[in-house]
NULUMDO-480633 format. One record per residue (C-alpha): residue in three letters; x, y, z. Coordinates in steps of 0.25 Angstrom, whole numbers, plus 5000, padded with zeros to 4 digits. Layout:
BEGIN
<pt res="ALA" xx="X" yy="Y" zz="Z"/>
...
% end
This chain:
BEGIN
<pt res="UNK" xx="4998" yy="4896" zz="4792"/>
<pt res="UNK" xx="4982" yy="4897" zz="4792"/>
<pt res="UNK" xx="4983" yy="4883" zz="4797"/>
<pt res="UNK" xx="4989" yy="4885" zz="4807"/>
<pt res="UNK" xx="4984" yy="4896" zz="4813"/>
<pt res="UNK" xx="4970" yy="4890" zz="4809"/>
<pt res="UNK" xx="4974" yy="4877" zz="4818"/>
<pt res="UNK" xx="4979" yy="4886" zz="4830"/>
<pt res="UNK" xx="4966" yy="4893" zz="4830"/>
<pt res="UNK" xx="4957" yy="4883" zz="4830"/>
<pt res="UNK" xx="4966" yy="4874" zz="4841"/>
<pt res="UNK" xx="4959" yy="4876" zz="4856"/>
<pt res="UNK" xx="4971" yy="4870" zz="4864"/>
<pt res="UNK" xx="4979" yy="4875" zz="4874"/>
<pt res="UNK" xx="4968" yy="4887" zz="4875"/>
<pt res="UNK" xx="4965" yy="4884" zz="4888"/>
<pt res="UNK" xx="4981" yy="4886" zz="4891"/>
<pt res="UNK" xx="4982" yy="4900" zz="4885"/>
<pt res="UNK" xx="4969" yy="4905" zz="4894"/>
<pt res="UNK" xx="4975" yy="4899" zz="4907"/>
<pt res="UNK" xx="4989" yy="4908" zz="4902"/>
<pt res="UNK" xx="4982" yy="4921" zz="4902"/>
<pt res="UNK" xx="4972" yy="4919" zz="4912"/>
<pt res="UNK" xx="4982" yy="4913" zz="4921"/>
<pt res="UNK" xx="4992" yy="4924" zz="4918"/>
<pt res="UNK" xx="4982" yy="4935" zz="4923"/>
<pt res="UNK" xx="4977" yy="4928" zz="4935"/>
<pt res="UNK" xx="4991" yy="4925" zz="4940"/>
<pt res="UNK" xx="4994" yy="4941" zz="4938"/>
<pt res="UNK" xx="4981" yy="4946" zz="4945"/>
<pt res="UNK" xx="4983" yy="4936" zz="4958"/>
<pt res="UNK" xx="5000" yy="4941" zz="4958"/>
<pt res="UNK" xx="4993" yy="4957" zz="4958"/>
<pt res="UNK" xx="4983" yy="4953" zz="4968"/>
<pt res="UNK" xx="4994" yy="4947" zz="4978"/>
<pt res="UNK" xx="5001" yy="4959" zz="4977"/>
<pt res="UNK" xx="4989" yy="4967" zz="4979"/>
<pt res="UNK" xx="4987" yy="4960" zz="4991"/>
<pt res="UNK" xx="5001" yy="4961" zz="4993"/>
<pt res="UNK" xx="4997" yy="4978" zz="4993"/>
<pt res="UNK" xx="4984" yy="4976" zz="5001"/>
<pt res="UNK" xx="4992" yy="4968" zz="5012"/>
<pt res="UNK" xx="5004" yy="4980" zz="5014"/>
<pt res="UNK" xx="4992" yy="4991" zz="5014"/>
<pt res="UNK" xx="4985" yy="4983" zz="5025"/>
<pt res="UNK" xx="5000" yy="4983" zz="5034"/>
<pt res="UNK" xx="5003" yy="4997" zz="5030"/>
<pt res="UNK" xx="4989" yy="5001" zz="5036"/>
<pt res="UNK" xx="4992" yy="4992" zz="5049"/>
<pt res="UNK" xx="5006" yy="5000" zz="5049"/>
<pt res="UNK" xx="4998" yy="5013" zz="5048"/>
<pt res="UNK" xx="4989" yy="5011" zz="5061"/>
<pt res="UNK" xx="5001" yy="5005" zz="5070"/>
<pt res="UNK" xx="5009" yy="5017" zz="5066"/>
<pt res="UNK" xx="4997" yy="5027" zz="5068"/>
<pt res="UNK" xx="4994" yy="5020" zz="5081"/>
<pt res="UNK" xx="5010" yy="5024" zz="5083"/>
<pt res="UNK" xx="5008" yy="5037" zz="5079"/>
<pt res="UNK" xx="4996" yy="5042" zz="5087"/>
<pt res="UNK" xx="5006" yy="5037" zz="5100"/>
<pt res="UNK" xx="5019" yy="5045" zz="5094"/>
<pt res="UNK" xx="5016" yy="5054" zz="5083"/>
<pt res="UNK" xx="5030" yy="5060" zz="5083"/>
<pt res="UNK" xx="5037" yy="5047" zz="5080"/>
<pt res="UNK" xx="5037" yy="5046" zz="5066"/>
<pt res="UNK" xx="5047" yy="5033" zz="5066"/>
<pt res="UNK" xx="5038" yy="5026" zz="5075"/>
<pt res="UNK" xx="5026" yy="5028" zz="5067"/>
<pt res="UNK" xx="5036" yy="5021" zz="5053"/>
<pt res="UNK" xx="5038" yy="5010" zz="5063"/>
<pt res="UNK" xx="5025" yy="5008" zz="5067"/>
<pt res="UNK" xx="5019" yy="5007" zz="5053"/>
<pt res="UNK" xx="5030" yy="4998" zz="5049"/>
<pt res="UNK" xx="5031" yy="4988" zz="5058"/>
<pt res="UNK" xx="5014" yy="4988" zz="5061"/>
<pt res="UNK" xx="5013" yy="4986" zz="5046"/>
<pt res="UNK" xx="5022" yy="4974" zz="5042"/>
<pt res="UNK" xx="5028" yy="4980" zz="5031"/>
<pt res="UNK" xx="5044" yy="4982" zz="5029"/>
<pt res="UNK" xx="5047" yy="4995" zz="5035"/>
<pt res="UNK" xx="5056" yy="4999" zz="5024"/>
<pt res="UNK" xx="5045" yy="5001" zz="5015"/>
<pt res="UNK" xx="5036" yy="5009" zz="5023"/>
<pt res="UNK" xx="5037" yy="5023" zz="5025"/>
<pt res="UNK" xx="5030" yy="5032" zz="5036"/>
<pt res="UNK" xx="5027" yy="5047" zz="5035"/>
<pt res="UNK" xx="5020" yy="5054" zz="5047"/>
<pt res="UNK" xx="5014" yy="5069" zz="5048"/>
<pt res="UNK" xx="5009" yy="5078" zz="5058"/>
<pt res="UNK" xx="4999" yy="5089" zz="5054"/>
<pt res="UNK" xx="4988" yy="5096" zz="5063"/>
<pt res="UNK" xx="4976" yy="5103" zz="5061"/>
<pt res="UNK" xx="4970" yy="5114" zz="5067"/>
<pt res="UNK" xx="4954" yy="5116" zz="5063"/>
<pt res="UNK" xx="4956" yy="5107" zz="5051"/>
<pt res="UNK" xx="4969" yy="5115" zz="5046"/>
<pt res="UNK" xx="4980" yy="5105" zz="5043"/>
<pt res="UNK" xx="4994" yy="5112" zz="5049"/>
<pt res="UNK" xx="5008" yy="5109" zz="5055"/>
<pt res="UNK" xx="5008" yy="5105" zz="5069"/>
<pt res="UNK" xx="5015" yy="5116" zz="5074"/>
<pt res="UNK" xx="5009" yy="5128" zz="5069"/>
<pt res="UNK" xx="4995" yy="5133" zz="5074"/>
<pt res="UNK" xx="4989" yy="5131" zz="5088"/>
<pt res="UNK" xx="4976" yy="5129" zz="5095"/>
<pt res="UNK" xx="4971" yy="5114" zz="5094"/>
<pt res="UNK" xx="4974" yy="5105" zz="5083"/>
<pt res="UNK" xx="4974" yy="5093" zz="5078"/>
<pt res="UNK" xx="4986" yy="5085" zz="5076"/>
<pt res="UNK" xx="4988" yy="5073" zz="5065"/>
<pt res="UNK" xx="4998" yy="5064" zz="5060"/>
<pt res="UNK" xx="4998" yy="5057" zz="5045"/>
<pt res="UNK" xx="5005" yy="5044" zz="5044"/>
<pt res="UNK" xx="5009" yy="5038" zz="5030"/>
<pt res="UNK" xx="5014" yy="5025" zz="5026"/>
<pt res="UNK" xx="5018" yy="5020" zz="5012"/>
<pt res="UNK" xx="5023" yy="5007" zz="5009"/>
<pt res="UNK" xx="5030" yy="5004" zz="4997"/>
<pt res="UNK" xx="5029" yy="4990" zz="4991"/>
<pt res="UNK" xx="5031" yy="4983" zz="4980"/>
<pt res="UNK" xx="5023" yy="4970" zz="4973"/>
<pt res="UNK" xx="5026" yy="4957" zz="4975"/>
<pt res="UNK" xx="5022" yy="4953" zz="4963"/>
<pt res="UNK" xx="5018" yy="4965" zz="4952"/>
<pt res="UNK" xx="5024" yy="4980" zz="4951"/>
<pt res="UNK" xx="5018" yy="4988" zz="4964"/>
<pt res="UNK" xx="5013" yy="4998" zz="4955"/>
<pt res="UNK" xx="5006" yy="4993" zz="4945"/>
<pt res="UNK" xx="4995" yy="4988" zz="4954"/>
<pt res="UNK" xx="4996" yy="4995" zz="4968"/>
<pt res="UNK" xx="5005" yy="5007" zz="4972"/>
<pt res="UNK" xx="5020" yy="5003" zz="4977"/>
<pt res="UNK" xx="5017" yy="5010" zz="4991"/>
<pt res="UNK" xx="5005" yy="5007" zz="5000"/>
<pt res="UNK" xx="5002" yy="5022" zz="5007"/>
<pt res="UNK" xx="4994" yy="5022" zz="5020"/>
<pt res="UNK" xx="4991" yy="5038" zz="5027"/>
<pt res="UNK" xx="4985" yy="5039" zz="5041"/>
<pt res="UNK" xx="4981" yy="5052" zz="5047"/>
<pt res="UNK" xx="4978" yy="5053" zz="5062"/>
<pt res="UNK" xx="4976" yy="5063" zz="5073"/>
<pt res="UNK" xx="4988" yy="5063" zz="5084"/>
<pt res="UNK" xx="4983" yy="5076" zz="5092"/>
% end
């Protein structure tokens, strides 16, 4: 047996092949997670383009909360099913957040518009590298 293990240890070839394994193996694994990172990047930049369209939407009809999904979802190229919208309204009077309808005197009035994406990697579990939904927040004045 110590022959044997004494040729295996001395014997160089096929070394070469072994290397390539491993070193092939991991650099086929970083580029699949670095598609898919793109992949990310890419659906962040269209829910970003959604955003503004439905915020240019929303300083025209602030009360249309349907409009302002549609907006988004056909501005950002994404499938609609997957996106979700959430609008607010809030005002403040001298710096003091509050409901729109309560107080007087002159105020100003906001709106918060929210959009998450869920998505899934191509190519590795969503969650072990990037978070499954993409979330974008924009907050504008609308009075």
């Amino acid at each position: 047996m110590r022959k044997l293990w004494a040729r295996f240890s001395a014997d160089q070839e096929g070394g070469s092949v072994v290397e390539f394994a491993f070193v092939g193996t991991f650099i086929a694994v970083c580029l699949i997670a670095l598609i898919d990172i793109g992949g990310a990047i890419n659906s962040f930049s269209k829910l970003s383009s959604g955003m503004r369209a439905g915020s240019q939407y929303a300083l025209r009809y602030p009360d249309d909360n349907s409009g302002i999904a549609q907006a988004v979802a056909s501005a950002s190229n994404l499938p609609a099913a997957d996106i979700t919208v959430a609008t607010s309204q809030f005002c403040e009077w001298n710096g003091v957040s509050g409901s729109c309808s309560a107080g007087s005197g002159s105020f100003a009035k906001y709106m918060s518009l929210t959009a998450s994406y869920s998505m899934s990697g191509r190519y590795i579990y969503a969650n072990a590298v990037y978070p499954a939904a993409l979330s974008k927040n924009i907050v504008m004045r609308i009075k």
